[in-house]
N, C-alpha and C positions, 0 to 999 in steps of 0.2 A: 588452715586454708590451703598451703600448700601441697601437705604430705595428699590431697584429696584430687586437687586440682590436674588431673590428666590434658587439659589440653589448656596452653596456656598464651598468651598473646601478648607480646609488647609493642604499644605504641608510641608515637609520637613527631612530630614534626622532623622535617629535613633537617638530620642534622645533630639528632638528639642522641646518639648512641642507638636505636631500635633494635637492629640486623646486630650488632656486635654485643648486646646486651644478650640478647635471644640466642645468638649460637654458645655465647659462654653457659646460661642457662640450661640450653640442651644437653653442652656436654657432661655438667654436675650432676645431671636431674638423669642422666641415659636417656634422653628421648628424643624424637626423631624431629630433626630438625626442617622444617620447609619454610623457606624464607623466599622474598621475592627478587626478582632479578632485571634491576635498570639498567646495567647494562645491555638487558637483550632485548630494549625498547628502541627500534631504530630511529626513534623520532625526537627522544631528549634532547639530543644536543642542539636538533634545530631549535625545540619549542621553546628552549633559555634563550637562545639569541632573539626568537620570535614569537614571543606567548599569542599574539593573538592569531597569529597562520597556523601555528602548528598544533594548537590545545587539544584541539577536539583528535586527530588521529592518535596525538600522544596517551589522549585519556584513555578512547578507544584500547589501545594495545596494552594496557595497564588492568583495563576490567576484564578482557581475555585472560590476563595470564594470571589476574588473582580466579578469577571463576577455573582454570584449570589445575592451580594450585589447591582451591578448595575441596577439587576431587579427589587431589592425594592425600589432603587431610582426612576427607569423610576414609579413606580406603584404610589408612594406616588407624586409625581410632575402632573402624570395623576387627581389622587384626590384635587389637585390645595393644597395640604401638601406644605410648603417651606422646604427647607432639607441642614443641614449641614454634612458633612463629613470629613471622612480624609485621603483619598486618591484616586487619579487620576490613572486609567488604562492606563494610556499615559507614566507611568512614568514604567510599570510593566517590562519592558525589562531592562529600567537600570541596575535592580539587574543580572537577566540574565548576558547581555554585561558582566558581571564583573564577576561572579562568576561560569559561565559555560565553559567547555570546547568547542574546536569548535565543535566536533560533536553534542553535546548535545544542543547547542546554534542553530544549526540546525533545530534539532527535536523539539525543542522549538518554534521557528519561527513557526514552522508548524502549531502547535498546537494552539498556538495562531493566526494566521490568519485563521484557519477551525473554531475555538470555536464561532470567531464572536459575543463577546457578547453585549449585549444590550450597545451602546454608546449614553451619551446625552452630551451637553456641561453645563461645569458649567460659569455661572452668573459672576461669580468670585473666583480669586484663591488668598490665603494667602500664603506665600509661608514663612518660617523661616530658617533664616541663624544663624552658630552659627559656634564655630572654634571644631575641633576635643578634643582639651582637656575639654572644656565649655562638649561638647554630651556625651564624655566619663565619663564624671563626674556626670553628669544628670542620666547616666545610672544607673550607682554605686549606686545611692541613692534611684532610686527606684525599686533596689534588688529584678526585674525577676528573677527566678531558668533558664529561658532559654537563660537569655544575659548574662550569670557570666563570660562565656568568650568570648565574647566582647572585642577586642583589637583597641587601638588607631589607629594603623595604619590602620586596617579596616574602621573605621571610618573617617578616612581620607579621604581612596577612595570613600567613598561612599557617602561623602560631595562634592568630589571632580565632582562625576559624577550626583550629583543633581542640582551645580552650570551652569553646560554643559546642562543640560536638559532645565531647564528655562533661560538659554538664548537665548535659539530659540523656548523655548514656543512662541506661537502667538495665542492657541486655543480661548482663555479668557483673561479679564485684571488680571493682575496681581499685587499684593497689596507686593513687599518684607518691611520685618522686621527684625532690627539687633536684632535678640535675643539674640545677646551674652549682650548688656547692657540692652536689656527691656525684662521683665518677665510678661508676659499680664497674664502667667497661675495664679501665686502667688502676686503678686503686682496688688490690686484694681487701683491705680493711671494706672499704667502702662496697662491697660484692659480698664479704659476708654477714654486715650489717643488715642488708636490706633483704637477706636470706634467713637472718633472723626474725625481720619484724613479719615476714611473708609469713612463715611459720607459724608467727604470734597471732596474723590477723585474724578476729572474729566476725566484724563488722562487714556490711557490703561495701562501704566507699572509705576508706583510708589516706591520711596524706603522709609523706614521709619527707623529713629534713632535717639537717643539724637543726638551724635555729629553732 
């Protein structure tokens, strides 16, 4: 599956490795890495301290920069580039569902269905699971000024609502991993275990873990 897999995608909750799993991946695999970038979301830091004032601009600026992300993906896959990433536009409503109010969750819909942005399917998806205190702890340590607060029970929901999303993923195969016992990002063993079984996979939905 992998040697095949040109464009490839890891997801997972705040928290889970995604962005650091993905550029390690890029640079084993040579391919060209486009990843997202919350730091140049100007409205994070309010919308932790204030999810319900700030959700809908934060989400807003999030579907922007994945829809112009998506472009460099369609452009670099045109130049026959292979391309790792770290985030699915399929999952972009999640945060919405949960963090919007109805009417805004409205206007939201809208905007996202006019924006229409460039969609390709990815090759294959990574997908990391991990428990809310594992994310929230991950968080903590790598001490964003914009997730300081960051609460578990957030993190909860929004495990909760990534579990729900790929279980009826069906776009691409899907590769899951118990990240709460394997660390592919920091653990060499554990990176080319799971490059191993990627290799191995035949099947469209896989789970991987020690136990």
């Amino acid at each position: 599956m992998l040697e095949k897999a040109q464009y490839l995608v890891v997801e997972g909750p705040i928290g889970a490795g995604k962005t650091s799993l993905a550029r390690r991946l890029a640079e084993r695999l040579n391919a060209h890495p486009v990843m997202e970038q919350p730091e140049c979301n100007p409205f994070l830091s309010r919308f932790y301290a204030d999810i319900e004032r700030w959700a809908l601009p934060t989400q807003l600026d999030f579907l922007f920069q994945r829809a112009d992300l998506l472009a460099q993906i369609a452009q670099a896959r045109q130049q026959g580039q292979r391309v790792v990433s770290d985030f699915l536009l399929e999952k972009d409503p999640l945060f919405a569902s949960l963090n919007l109010g109805e009417d805004e969750a409205r206007l939201y819909q809208r905007i996202f269905a006019q924006l229409h942005p460039t969609r390709i399917r990815p090759d294959l998806v990574i997908y990391l699971q991990a428990q809310p205190d594992t994310l929230i702890d991950r968080v903590r340590k790598r001490g964003m000024d914009a997730e300081r607060k960051i609460t578990e029970s957030y993190l909860a929901a929004v495990s909760s609502r990534y579990a729900s999303f790929f279980h009826d993923y069906n776009a691409a195969p899907v590769f899951i991993v118990n990240a709460e016992v394997l660390n592919p990002v920091d653990e060499d063993d554990d990176f080319e275990l799971i490059l191993k079984r990627l290799q191995a996979m035949r099947g469209y939905r896989e789970y991987f873990s020690y136990a």
